[in-house]
Backbone atoms as SQL, in Angstrom:
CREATE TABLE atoms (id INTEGER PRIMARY KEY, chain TEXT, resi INTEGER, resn TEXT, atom TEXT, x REAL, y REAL, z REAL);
INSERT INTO atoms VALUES
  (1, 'A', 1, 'UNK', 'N', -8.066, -8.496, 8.045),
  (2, 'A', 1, 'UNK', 'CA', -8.498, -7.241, 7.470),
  (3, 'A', 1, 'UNK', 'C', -10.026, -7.254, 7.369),
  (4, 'A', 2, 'UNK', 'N', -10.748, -6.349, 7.840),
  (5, 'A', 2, 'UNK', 'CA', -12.013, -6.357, 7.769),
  (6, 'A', 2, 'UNK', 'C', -12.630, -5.234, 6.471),
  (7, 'A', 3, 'UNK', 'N', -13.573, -5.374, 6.629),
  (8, 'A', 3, 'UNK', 'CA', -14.122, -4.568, 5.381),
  (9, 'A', 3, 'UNK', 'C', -14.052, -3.001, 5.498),
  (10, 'A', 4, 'UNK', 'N', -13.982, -2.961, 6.831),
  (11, 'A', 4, 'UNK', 'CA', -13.447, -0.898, 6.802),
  (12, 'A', 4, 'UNK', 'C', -12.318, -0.504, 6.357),
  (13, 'A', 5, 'UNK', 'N', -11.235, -1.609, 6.721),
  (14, 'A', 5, 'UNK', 'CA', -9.838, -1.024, 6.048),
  (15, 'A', 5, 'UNK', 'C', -10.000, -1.337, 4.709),
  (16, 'A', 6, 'UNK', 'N', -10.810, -2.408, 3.983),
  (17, 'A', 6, 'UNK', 'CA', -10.781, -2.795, 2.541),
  (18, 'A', 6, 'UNK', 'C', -11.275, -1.631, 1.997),
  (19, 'A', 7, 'UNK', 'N', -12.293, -1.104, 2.989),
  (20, 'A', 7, 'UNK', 'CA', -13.451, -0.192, 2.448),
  (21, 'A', 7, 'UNK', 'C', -12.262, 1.152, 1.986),
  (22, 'A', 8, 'UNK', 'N', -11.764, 1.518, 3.283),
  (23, 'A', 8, 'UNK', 'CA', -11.173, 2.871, 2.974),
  (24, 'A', 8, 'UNK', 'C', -10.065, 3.038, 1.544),
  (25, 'A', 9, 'UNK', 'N', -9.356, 1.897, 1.782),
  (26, 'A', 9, 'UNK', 'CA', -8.274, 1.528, 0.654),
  (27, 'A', 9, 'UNK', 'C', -8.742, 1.464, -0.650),
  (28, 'A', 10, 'UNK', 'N', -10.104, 0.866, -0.861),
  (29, 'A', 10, 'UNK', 'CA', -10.763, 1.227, -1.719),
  (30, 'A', 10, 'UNK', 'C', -11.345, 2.850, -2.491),
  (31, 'A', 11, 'UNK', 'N', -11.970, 3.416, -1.361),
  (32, 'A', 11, 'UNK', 'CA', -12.220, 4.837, -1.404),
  (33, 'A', 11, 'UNK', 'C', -10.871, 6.090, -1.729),
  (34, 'A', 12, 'UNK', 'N', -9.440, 5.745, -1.395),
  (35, 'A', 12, 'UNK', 'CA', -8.332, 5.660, -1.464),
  (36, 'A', 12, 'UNK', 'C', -8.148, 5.459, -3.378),
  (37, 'A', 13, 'UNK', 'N', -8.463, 4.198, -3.265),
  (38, 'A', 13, 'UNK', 'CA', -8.169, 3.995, -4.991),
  (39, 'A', 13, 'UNK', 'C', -8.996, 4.711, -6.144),
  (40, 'A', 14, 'UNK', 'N', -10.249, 4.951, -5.398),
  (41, 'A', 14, 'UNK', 'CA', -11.029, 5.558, -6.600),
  (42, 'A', 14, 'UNK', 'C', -11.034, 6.662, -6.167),
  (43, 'A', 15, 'UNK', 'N', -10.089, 7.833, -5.437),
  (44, 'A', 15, 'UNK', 'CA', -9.817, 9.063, -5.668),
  (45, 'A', 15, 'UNK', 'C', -8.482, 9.229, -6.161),
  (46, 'A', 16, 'UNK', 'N', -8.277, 8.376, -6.396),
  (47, 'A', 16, 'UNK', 'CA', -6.274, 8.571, -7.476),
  (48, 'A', 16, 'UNK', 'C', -5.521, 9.012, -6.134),
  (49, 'A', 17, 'UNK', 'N', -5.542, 8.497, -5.134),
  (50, 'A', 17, 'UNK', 'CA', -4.349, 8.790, -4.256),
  (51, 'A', 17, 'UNK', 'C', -3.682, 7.591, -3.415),
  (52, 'A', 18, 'UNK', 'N', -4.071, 6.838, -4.676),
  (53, 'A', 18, 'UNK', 'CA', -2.888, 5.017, -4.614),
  (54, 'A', 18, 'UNK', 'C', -2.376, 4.784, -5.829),
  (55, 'A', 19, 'UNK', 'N', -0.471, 4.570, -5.787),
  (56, 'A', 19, 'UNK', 'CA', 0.159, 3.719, -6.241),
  (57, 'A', 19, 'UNK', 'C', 0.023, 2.537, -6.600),
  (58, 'A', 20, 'UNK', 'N', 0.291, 2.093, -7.988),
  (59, 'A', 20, 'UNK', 'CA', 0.135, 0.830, -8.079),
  (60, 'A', 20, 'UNK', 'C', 1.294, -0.375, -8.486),
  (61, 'A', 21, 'UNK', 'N', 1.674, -0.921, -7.542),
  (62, 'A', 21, 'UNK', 'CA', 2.862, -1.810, -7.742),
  (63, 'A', 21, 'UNK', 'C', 4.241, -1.291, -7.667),
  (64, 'A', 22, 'UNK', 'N', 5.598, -2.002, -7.305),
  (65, 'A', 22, 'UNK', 'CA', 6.840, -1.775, -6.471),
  (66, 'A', 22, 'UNK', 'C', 7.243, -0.660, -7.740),
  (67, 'A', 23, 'UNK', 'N', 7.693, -0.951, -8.999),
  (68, 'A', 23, 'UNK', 'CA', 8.458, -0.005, -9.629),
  (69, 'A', 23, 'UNK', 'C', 7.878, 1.021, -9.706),
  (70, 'A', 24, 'UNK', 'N', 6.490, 1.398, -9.356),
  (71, 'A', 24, 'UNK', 'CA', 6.155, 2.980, -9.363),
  (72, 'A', 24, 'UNK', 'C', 6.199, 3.609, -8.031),
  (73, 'A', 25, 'UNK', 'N', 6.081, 2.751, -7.053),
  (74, 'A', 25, 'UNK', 'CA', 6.249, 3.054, -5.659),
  (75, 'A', 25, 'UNK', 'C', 7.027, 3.683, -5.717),
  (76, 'A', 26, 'UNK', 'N', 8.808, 2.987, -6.034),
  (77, 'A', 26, 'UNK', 'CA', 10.248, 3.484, -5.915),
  (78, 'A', 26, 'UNK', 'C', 10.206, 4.585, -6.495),
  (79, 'A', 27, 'UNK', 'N', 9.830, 4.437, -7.783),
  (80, 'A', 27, 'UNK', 'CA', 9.441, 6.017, -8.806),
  (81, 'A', 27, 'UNK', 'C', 9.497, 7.134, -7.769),
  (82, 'A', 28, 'UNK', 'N', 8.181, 7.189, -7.250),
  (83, 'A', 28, 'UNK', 'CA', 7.522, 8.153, -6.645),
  (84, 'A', 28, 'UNK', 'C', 8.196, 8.489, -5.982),
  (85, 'A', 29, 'UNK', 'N', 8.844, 7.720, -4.743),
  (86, 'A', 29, 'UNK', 'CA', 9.988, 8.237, -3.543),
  (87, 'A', 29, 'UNK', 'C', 11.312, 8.567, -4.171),
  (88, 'A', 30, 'UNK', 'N', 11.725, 8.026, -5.026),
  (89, 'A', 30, 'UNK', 'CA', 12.575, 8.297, -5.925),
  (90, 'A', 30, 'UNK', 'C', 12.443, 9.998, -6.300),
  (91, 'A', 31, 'UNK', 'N', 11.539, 10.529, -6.930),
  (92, 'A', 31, 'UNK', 'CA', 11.073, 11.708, -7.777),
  (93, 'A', 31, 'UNK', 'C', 10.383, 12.712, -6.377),
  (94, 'A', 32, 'UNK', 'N', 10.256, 11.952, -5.085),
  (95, 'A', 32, 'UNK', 'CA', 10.131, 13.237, -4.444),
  (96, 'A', 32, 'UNK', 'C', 8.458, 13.171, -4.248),
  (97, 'A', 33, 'UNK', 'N', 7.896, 12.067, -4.262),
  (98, 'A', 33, 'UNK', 'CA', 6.517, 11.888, -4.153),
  (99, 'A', 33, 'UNK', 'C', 6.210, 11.857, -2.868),
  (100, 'A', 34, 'UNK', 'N', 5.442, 12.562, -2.339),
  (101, 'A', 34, 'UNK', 'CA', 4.908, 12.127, -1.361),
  (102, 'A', 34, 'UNK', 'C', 3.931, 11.016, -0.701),
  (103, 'A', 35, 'UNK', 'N', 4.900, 9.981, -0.039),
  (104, 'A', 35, 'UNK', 'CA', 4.250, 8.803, 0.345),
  (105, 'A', 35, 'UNK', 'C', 4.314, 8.588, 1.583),
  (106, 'A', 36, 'UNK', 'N', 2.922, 8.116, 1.976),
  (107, 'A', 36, 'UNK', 'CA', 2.761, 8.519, 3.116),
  (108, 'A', 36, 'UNK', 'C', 2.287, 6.989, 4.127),
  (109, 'A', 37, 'UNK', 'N', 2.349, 5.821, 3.492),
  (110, 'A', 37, 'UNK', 'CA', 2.023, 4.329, 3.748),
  (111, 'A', 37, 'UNK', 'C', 2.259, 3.507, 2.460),
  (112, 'A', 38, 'UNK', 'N', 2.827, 2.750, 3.240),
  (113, 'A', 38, 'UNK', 'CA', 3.120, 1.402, 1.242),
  (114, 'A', 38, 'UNK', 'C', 2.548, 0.101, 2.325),
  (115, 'A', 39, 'UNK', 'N', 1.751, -0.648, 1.538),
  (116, 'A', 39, 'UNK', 'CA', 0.853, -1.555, 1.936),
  (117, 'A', 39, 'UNK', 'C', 1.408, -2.790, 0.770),
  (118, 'A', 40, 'UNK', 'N', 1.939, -3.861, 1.765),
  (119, 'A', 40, 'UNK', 'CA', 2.924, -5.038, 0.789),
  (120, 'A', 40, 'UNK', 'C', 1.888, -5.715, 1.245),
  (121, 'A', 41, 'UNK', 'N', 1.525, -6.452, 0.077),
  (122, 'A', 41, 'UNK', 'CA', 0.929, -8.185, 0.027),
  (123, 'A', 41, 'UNK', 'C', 1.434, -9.030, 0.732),
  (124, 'A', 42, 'UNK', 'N', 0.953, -10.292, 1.659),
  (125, 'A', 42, 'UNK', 'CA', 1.894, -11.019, 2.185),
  (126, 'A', 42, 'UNK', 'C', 2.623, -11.714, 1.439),
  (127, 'A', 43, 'UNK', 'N', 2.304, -12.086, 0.252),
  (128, 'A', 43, 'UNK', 'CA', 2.851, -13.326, -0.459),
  (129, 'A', 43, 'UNK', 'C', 4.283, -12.639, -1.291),
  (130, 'A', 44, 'UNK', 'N', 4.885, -11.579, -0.766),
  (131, 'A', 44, 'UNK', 'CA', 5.786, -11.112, -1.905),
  (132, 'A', 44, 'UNK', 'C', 6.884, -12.222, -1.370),
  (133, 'A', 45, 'UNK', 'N', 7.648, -12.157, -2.871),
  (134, 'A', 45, 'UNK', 'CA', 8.850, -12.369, -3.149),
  (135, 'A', 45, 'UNK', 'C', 9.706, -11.964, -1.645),
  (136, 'A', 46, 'UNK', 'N', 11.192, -12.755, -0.968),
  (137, 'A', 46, 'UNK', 'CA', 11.826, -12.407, -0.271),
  (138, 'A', 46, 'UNK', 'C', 12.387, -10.774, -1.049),
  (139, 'A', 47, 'UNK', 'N', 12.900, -11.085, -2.034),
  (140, 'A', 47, 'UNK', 'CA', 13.357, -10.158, -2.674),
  (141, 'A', 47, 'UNK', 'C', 12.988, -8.940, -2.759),
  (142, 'A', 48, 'UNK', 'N', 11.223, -8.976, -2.857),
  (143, 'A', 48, 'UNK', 'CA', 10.504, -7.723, -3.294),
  (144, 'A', 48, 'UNK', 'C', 10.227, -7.113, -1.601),
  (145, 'A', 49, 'UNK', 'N', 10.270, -8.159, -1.089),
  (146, 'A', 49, 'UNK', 'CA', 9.761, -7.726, 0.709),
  (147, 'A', 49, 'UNK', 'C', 11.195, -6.905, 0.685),
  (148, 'A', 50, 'UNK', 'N', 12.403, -7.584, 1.018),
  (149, 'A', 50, 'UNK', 'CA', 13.274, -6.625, 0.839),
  (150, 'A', 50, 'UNK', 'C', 13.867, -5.249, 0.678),
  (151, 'A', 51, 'UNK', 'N', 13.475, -4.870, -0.872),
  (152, 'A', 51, 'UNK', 'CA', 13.519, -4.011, -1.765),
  (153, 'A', 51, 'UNK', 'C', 12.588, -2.849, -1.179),
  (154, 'A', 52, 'UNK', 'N', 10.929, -3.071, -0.896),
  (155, 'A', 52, 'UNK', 'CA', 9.813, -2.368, -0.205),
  (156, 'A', 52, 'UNK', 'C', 10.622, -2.300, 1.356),
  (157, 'A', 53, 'UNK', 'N', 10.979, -2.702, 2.185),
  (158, 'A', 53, 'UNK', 'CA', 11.647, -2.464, 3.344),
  (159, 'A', 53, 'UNK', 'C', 12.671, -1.518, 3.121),
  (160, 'A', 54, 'UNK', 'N', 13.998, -1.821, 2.266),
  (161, 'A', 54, 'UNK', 'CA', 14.876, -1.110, 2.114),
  (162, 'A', 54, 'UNK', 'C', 14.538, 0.558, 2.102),
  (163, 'A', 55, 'UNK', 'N', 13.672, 0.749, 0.338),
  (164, 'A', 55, 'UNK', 'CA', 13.729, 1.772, 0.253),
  (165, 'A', 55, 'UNK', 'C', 12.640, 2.399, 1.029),
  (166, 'A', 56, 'UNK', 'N', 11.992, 2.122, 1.768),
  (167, 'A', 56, 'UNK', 'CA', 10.877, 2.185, 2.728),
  (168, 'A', 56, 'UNK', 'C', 11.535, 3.449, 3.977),
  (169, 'A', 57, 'UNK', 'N', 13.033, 2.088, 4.209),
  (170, 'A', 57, 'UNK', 'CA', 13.341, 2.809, 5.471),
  (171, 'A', 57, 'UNK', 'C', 14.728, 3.989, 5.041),
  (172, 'A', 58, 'UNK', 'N', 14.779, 3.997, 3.606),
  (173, 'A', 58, 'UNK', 'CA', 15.637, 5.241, 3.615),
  (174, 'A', 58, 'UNK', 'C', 14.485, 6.572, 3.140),
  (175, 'A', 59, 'UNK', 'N', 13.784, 6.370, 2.480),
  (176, 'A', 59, 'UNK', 'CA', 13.355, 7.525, 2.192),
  (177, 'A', 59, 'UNK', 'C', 12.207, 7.902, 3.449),
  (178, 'A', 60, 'UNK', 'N', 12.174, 7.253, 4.878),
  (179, 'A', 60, 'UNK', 'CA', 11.522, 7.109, 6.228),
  (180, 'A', 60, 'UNK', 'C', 9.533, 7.409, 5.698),
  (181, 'A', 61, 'UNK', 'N', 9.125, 6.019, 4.873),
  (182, 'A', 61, 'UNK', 'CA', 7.607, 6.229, 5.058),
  (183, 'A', 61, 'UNK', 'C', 7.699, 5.179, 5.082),
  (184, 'A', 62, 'UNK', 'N', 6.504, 4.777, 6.298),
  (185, 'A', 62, 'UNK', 'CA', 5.967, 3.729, 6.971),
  (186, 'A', 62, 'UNK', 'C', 5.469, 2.496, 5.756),
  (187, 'A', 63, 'UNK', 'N', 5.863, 1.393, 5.957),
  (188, 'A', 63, 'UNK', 'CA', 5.581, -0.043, 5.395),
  (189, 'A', 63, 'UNK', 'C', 4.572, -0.854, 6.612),
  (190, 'A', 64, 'UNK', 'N', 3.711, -1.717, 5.877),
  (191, 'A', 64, 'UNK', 'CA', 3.054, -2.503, 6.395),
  (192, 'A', 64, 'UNK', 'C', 2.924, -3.758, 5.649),
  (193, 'A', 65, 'UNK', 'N', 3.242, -4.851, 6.186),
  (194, 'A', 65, 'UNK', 'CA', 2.761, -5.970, 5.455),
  (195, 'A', 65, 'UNK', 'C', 1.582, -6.631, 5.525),
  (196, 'A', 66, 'UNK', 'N', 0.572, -7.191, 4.706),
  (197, 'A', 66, 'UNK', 'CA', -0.857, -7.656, 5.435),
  (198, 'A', 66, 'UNK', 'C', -1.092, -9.249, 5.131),
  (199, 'A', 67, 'UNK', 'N', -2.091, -9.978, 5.493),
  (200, 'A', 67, 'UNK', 'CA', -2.223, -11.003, 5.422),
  (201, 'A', 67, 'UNK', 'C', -2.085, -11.561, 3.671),
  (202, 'A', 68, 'UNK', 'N', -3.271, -10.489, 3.203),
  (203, 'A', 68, 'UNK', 'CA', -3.715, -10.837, 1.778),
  (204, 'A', 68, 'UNK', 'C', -2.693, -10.821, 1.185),
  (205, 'A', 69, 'UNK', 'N', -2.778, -11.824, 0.338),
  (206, 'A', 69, 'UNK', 'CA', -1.873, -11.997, -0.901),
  (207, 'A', 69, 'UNK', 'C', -2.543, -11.361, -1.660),
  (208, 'A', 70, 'UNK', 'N', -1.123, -11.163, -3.288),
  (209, 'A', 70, 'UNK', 'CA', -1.320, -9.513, -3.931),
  (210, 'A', 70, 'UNK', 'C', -2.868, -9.743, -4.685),
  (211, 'A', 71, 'UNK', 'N', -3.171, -11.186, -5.346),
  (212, 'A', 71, 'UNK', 'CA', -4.134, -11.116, -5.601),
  (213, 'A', 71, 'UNK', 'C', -5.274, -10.494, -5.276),
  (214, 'A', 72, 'UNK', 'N', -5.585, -10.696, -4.146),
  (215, 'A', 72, 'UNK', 'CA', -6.484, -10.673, -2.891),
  (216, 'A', 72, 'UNK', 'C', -6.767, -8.740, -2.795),
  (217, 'A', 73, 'UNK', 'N', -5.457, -8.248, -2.660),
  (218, 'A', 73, 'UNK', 'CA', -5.101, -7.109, -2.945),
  (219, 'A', 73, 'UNK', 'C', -5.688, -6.058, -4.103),
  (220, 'A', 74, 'UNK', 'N', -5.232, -6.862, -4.786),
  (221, 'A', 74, 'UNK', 'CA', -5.510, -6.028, -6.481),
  (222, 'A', 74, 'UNK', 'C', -7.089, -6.564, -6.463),
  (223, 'A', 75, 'UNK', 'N', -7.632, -7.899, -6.038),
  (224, 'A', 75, 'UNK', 'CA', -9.078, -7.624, -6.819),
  (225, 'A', 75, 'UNK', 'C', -9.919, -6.313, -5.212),
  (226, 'A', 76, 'UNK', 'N', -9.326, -6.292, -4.453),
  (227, 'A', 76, 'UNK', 'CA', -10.356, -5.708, -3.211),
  (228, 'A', 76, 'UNK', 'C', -10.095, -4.265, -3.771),
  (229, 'A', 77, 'UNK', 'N', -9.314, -3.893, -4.567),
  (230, 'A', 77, 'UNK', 'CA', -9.225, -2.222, -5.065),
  (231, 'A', 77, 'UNK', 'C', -9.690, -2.059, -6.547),
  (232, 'A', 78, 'UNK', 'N', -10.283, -3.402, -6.813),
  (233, 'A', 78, 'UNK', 'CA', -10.437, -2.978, -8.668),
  (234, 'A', 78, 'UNK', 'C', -9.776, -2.991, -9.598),
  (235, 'A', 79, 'UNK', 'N', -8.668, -3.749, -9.024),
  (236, 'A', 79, 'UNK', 'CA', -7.836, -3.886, -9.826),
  (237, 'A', 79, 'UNK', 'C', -7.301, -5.233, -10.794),
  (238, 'A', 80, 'UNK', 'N', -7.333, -5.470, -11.930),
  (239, 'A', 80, 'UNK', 'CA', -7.538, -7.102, -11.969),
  (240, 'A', 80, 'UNK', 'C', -6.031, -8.216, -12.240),
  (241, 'A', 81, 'UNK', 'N', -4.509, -7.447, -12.226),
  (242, 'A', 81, 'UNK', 'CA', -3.882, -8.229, -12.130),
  (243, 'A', 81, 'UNK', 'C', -3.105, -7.934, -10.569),
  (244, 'A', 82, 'UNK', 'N', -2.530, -8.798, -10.060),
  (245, 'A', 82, 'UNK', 'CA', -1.985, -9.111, -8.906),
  (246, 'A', 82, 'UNK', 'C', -0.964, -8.303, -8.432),
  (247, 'A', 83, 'UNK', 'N', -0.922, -7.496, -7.213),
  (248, 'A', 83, 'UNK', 'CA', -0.289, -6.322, -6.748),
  (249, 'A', 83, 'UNK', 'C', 0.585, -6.735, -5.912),
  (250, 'A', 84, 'UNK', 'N', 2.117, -6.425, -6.088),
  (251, 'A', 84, 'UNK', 'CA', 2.748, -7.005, -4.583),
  (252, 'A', 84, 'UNK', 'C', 2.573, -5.658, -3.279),
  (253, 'A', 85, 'UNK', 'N', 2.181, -4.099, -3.989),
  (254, 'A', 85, 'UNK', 'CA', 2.071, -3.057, -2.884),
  (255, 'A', 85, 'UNK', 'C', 1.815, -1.992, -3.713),
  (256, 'A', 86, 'UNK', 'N', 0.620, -1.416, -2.859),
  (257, 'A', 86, 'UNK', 'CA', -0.003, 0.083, -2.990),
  (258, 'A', 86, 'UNK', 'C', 0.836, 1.011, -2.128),
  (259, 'A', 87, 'UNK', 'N', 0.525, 2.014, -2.476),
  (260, 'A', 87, 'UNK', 'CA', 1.126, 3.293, -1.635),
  (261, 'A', 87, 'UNK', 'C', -0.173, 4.425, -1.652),
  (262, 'A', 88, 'UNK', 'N', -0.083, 4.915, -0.293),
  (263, 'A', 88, 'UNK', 'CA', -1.132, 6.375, 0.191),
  (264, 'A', 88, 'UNK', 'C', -0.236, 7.508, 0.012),
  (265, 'A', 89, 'UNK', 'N', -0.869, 8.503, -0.638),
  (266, 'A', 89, 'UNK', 'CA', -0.600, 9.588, -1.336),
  (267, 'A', 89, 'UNK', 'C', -1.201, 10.677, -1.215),
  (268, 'A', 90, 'UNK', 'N', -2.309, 10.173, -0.081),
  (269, 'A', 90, 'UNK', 'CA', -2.693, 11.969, 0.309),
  (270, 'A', 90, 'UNK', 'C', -2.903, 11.487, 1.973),
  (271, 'A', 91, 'UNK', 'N', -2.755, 12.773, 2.412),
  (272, 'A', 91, 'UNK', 'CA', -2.641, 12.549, 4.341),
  (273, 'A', 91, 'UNK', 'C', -3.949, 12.171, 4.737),
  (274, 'A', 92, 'UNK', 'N', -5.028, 12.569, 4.137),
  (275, 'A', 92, 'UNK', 'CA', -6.427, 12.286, 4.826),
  (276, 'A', 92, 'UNK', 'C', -6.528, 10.885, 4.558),
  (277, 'A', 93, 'UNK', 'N', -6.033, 10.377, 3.890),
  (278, 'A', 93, 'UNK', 'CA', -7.178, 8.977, 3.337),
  (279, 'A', 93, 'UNK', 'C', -5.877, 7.610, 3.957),
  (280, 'A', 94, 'UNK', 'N', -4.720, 8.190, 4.077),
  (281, 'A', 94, 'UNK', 'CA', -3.583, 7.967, 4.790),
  (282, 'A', 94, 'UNK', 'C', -4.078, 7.185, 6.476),
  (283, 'A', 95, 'UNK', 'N', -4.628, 8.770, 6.886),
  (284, 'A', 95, 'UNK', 'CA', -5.199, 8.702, 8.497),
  (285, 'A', 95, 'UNK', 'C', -6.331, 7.467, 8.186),
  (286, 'A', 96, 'UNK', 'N', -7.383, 7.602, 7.278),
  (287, 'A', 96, 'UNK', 'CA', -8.474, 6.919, 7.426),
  (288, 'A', 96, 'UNK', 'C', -7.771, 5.980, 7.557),
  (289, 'A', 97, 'UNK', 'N', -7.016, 5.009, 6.500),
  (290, 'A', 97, 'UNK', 'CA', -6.223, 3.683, 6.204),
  (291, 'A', 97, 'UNK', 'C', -6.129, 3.354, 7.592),
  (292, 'A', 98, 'UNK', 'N', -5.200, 3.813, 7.903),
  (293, 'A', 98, 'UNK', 'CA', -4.594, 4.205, 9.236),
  (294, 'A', 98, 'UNK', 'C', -5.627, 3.824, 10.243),
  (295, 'A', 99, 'UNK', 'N', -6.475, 4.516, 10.563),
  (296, 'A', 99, 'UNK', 'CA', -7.183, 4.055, 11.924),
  (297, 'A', 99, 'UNK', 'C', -8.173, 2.822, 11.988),
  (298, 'A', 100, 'UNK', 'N', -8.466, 2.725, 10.201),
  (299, 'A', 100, 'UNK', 'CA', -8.804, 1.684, 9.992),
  (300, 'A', 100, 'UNK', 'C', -8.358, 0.067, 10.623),
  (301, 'A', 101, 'UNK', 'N', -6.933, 0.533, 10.315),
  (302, 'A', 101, 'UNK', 'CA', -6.245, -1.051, 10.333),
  (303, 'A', 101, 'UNK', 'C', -6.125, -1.120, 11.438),
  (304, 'A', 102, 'UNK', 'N', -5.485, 0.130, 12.426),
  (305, 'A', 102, 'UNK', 'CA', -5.358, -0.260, 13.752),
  (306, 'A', 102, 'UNK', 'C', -6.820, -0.366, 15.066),
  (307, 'A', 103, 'UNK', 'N', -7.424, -0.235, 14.200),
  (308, 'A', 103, 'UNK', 'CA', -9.123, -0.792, 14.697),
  (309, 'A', 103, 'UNK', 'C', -9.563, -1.911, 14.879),
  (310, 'A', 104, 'UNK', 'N', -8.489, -2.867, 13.700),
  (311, 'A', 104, 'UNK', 'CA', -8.885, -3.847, 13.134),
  (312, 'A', 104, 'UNK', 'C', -7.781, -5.106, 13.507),
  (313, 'A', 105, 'UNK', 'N', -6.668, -4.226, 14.566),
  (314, 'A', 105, 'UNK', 'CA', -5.833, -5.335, 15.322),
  (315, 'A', 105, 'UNK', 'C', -6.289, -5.279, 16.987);
């Protein structure tokens, strides 16, 4: 991950259009939220990888898993305890994420 996708995900967090962590994720898709990327930590739980896959692929929005562990995660967004997954919540900053990362493989 280079610093443009950190960058955007960041820019992402400090306009309120990221989720923070699995039980609000589910919330959201649950309640009809529009989610539009969920970004898993590498280090999750089998369980929690799981769970983020499962309901990932019924309510059909795209999952990604990344190198960083959640730590790694939560401090690159400002955040100071340990994240197993964010979620994008508006389409523009979605795309940025987005072309970011695939820039960056």
């Amino acid at each position: 991950m280079d610093n443009r996708f950190w960058g955007s995900l960041g820019l992402s967090s400090k306009a309120g259009k990221l989720i923070y962590g699995v039980p609000m994720i589910i919330e959201a898709m649950q309640k009809g939220k529009r989610v539009y990327l969920v970004i898993e930590a590498g280090d999750t739980s089998d369980n929690t990888h799981k769970k983020i896959t499962d309901k990932c692929s019924f309510y059909g929005v795209e999952k990604i898993r990344i190198e960083a562990d959640g730590a790694q995660l939560a401090s690159r967004i400002g955040k100071s305890s340990s994240l197993a997954a964010v979620a994008i919540t508006d389409e523009s900053f979605y795309k940025m994420v987005s072309k970011n990362l695939v820039d960056n493989q």
